[in-house]
PDB file of N, CA, C and O in Angstrom:
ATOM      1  N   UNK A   1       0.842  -1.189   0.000  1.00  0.00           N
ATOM      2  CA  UNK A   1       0.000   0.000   0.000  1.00  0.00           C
ATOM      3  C   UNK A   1       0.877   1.239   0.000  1.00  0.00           C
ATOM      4  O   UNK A   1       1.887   1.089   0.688  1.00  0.00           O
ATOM      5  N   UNK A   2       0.733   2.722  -0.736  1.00  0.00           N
ATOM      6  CA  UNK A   2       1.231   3.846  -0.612  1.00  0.00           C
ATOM      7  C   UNK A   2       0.383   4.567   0.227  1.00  0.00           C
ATOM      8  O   UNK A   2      -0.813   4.803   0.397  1.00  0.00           O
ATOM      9  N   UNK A   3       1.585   4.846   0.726  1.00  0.00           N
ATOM     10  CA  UNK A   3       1.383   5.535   2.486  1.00  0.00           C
ATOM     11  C   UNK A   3       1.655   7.137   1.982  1.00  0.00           C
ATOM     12  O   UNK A   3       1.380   8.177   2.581  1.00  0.00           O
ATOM     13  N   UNK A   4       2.292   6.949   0.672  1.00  0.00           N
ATOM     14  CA  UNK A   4       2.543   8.752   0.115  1.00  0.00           C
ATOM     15  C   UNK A   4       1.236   9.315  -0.319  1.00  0.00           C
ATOM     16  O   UNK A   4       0.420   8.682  -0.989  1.00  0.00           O
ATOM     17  N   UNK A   5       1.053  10.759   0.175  1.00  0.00           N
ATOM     18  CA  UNK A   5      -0.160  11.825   0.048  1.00  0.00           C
ATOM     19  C   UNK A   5       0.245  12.264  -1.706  1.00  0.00           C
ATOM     20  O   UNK A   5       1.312  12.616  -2.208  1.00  0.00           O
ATOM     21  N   UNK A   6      -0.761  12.109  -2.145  1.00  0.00           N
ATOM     22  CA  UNK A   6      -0.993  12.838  -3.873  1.00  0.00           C
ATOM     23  C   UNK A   6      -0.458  13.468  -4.374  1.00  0.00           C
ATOM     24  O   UNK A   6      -0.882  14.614  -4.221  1.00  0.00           O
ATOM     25  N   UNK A   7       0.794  13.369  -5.314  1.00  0.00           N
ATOM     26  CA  UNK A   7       0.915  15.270  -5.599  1.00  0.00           C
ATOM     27  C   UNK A   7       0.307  16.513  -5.303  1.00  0.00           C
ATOM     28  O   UNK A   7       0.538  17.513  -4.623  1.00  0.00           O
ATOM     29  N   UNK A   8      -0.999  15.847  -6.461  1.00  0.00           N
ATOM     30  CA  UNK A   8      -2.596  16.786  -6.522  1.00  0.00           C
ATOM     31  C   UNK A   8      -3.436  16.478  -5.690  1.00  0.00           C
ATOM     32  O   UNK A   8      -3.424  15.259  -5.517  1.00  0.00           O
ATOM     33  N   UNK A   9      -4.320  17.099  -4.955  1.00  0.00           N
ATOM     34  CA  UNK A   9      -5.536  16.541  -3.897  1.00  0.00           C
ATOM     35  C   UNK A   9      -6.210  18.038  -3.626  1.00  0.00           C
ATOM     36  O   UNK A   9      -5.792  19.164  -3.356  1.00  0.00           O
ATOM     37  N   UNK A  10      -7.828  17.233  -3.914  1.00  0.00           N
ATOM     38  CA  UNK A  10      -8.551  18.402  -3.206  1.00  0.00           C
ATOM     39  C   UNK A  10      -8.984  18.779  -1.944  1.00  0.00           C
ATOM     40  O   UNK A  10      -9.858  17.979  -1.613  1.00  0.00           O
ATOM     41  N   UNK A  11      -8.818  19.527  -1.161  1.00  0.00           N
ATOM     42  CA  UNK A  11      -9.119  19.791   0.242  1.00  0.00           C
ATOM     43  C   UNK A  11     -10.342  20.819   0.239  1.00  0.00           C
ATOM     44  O   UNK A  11     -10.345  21.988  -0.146  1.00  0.00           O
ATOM     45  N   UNK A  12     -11.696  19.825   0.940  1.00  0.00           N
ATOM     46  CA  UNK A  12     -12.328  20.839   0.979  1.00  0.00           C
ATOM     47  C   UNK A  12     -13.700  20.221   1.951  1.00  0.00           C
ATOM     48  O   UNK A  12     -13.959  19.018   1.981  1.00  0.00           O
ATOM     49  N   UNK A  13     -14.512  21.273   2.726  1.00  0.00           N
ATOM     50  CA  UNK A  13     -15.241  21.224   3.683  1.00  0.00           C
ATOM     51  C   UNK A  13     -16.776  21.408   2.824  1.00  0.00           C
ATOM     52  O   UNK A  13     -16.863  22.153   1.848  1.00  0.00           O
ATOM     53  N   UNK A  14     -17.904  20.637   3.335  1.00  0.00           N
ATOM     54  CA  UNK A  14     -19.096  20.316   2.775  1.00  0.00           C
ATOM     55  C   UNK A  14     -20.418  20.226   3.909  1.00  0.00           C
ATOM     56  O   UNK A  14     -20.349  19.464   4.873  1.00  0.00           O
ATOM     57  N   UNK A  15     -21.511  21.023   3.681  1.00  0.00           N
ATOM     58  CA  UNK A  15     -22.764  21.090   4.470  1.00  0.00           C
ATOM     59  C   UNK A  15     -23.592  20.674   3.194  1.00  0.00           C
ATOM     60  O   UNK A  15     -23.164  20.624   2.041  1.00  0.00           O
ATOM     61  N   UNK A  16     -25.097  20.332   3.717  1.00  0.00           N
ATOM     62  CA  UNK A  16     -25.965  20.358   2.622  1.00  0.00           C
ATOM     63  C   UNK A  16     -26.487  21.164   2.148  1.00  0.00           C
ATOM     64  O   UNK A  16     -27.684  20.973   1.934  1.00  0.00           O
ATOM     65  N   UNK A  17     -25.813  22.628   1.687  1.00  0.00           N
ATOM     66  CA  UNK A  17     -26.056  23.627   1.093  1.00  0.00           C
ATOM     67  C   UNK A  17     -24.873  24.106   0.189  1.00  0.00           C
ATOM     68  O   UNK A  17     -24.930  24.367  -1.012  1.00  0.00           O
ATOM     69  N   UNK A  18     -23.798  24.165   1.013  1.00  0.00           N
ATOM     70  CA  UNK A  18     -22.582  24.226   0.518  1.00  0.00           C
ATOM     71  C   UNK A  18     -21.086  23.616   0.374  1.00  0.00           C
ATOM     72  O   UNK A  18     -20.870  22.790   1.261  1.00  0.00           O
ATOM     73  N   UNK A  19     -20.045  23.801  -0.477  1.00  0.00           N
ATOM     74  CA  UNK A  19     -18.724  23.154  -0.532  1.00  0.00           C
ATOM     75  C   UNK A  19     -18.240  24.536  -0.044  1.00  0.00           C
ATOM     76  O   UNK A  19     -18.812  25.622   0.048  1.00  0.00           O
ATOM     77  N   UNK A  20     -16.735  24.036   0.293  1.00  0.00           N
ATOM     78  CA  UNK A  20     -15.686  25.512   0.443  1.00  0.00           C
ATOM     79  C   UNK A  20     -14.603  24.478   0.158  1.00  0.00           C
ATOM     80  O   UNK A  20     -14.387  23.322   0.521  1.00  0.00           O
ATOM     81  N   UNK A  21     -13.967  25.426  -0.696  1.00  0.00           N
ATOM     82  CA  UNK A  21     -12.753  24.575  -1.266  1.00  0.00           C
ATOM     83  C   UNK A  21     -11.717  25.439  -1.096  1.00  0.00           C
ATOM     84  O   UNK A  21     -11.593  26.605  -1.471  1.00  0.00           O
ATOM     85  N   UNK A  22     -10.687  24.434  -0.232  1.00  0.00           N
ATOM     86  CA  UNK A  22      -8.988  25.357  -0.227  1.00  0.00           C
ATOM     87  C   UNK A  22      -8.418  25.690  -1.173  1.00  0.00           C
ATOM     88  O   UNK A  22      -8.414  24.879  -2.099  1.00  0.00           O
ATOM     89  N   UNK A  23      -7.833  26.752  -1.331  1.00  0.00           N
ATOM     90  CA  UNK A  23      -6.778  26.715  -2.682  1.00  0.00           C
ATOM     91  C   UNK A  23      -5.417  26.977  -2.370  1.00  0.00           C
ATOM     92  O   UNK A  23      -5.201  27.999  -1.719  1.00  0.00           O
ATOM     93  N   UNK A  24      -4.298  26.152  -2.754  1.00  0.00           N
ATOM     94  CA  UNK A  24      -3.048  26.860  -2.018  1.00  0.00           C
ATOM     95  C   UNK A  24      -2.420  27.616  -3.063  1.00  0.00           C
ATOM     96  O   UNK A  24      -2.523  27.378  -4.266  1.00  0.00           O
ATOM     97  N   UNK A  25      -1.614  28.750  -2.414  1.00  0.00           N
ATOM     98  CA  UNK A  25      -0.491  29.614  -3.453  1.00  0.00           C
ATOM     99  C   UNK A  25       0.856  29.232  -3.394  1.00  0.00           C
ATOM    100  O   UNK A  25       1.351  28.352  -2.690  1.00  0.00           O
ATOM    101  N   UNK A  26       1.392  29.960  -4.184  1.00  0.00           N
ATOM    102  CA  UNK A  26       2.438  30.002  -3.509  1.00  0.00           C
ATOM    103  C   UNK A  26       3.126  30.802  -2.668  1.00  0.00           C
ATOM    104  O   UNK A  26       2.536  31.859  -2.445  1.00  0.00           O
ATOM    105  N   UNK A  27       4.703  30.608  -1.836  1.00  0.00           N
ATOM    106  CA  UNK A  27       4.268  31.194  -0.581  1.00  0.00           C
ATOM    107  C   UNK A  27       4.373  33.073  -0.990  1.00  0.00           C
ATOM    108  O   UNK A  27       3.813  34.026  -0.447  1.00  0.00           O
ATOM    109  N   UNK A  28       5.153  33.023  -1.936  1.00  0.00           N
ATOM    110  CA  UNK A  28       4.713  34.868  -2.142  1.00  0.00           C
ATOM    111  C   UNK A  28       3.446  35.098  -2.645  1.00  0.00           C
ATOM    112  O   UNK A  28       2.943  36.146  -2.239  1.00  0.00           O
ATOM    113  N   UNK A  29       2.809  34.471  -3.369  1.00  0.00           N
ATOM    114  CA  UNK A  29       1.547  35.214  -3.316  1.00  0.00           C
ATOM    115  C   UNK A  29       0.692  35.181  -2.040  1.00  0.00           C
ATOM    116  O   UNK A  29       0.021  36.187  -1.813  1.00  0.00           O
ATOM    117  N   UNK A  30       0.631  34.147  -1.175  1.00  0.00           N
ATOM    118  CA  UNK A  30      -0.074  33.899   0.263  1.00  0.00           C
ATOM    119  C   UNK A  30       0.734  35.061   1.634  1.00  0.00           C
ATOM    120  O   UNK A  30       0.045  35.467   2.570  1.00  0.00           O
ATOM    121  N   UNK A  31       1.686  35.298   1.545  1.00  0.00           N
ATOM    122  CA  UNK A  31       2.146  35.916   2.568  1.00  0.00           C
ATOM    123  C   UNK A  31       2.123  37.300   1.872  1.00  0.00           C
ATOM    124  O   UNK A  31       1.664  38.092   2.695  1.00  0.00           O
ATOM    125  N   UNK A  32       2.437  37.975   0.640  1.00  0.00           N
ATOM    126  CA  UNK A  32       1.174  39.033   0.240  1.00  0.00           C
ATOM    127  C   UNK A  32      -0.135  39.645   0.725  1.00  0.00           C
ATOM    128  O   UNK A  32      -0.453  40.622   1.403  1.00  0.00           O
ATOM    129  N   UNK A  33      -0.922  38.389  -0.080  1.00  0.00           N
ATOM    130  CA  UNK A  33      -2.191  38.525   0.554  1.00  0.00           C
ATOM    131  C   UNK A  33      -2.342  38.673   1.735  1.00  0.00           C
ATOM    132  O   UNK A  33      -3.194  39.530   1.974  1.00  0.00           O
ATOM    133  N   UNK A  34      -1.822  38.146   2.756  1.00  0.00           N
ATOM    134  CA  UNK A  34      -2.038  37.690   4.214  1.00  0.00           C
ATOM    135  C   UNK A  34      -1.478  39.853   4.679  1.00  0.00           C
ATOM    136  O   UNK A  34      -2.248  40.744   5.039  1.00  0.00           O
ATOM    137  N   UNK A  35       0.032  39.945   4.450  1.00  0.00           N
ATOM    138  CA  UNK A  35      -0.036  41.445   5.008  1.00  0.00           C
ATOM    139  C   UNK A  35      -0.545  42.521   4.466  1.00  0.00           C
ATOM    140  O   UNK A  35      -0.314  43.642   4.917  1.00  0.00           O
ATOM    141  N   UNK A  36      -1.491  42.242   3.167  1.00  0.00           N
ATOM    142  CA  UNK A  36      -2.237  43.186   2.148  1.00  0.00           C
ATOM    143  C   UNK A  36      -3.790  43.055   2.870  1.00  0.00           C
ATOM    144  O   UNK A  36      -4.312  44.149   3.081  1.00  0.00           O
ATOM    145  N   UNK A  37      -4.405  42.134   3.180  1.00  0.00           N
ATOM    146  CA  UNK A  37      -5.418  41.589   3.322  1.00  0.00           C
ATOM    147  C   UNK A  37      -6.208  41.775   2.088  1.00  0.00           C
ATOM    148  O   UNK A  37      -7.420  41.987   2.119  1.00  0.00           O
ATOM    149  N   UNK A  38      -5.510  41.693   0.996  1.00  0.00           N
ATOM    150  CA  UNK A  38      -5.844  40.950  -0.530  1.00  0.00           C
ATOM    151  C   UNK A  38      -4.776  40.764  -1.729  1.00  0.00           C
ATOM    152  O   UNK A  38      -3.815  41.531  -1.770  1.00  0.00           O
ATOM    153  N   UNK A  39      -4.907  39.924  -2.541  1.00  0.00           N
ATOM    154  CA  UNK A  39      -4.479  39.877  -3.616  1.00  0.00           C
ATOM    155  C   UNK A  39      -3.389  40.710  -4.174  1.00  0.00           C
ATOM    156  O   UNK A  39      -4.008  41.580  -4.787  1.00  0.00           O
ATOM    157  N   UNK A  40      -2.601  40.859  -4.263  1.00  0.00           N
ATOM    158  CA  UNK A  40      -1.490  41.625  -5.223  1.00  0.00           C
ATOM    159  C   UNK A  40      -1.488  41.740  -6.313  1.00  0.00           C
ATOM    160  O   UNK A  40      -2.491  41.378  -6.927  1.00  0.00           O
ATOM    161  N   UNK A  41      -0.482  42.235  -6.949  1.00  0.00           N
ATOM    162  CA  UNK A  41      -0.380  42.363  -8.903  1.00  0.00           C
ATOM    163  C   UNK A  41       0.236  40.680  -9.483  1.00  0.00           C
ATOM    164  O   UNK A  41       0.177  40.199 -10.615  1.00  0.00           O
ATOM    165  N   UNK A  42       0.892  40.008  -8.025  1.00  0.00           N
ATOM    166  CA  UNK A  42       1.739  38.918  -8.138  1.00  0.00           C
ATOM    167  C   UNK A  42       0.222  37.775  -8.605  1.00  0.00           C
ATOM    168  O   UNK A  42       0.238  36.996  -9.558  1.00  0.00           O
ATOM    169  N   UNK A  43      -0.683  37.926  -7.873  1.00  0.00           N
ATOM    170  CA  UNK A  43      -2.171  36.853  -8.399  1.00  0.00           C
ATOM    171  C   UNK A  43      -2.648  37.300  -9.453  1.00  0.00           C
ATOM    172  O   UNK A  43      -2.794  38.501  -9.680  1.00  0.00           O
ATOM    173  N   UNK A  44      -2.954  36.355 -10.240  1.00  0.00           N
ATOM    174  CA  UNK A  44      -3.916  36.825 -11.561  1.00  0.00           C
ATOM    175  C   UNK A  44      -5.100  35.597 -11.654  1.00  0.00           C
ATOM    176  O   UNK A  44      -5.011  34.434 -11.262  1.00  0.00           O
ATOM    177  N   UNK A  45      -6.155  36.239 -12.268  1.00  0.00           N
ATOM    178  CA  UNK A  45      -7.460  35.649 -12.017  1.00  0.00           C
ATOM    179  C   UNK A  45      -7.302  34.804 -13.313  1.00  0.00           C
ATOM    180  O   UNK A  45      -7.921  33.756 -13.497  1.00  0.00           O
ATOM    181  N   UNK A  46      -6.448  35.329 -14.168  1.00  0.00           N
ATOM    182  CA  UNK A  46      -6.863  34.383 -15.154  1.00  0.00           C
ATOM    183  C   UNK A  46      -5.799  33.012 -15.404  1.00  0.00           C
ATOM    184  O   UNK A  46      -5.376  32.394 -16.381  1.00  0.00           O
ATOM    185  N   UNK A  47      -5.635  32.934 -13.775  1.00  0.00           N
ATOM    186  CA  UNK A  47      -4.698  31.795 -13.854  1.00  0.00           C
ATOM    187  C   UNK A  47      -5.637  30.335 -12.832  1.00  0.00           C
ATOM    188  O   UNK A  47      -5.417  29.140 -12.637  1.00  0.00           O
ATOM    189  N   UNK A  48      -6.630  31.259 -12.449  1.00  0.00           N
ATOM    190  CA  UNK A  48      -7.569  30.256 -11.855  1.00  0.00           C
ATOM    191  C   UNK A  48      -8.156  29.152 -12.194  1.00  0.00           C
ATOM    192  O   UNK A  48      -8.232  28.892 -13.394  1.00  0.00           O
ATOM    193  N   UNK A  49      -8.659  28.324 -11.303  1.00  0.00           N
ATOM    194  CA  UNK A  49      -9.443  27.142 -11.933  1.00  0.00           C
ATOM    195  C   UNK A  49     -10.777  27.231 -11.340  1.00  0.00           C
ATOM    196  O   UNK A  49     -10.716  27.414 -10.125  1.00  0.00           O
ATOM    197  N   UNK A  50     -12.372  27.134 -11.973  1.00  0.00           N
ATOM    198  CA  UNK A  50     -13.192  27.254 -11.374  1.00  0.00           C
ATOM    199  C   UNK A  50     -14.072  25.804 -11.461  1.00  0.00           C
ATOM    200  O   UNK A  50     -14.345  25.035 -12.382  1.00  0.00           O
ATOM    201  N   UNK A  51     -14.414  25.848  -9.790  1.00  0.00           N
ATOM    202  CA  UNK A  51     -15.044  24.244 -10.088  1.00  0.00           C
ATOM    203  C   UNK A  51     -16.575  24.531 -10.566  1.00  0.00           C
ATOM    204  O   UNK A  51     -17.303  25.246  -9.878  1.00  0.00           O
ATOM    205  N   UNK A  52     -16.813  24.220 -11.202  1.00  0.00           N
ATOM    206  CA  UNK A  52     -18.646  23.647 -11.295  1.00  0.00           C
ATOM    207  C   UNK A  52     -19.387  22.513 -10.667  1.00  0.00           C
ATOM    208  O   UNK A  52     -18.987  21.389 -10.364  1.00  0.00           O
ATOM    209  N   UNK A  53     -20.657  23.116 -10.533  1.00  0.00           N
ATOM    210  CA  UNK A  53     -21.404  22.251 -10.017  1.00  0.00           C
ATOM    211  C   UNK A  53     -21.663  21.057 -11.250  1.00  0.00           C
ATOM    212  O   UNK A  53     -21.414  21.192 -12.448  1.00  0.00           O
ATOM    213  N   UNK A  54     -22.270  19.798 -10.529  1.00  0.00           N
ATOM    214  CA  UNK A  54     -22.347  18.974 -11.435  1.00  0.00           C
ATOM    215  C   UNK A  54     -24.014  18.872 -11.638  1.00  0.00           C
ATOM    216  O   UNK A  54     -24.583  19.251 -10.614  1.00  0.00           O
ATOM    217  N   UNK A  55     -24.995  18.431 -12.769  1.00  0.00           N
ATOM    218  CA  UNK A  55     -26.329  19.005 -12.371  1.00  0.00           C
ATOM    219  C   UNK A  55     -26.841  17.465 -12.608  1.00  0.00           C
ATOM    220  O   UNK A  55     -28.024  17.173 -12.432  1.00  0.00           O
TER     221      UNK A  55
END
């Protein structure tokens, strides 16, 4: 059996209304954000991934 964690893996918390899904950065864009309390010029949106619902 592999006892090694995924490269890739999704982390994420679920009610019966909603998901919330983690996303990690990297650590300059996260420690940015964190003393900005948002986003920098270093994040770009169009590097995102957006999940969909499935219907």
């Amino acid at each position: 059996m592999n006892d090694q964690r995924p490269r890739f893996e999704v982390r994420a918390h679920h009610t019966d209304s909603t998901v919330t899904v983690y996303q990690a950065y990297r650590p300059e864009i996260g420690r940015a954000a964190a003393r900005h309390g948002r986003f920098t010029s270093s994040w770009s949106r169009e590097r995102m991934t957006w999940i969909k619902r499935c219907s």
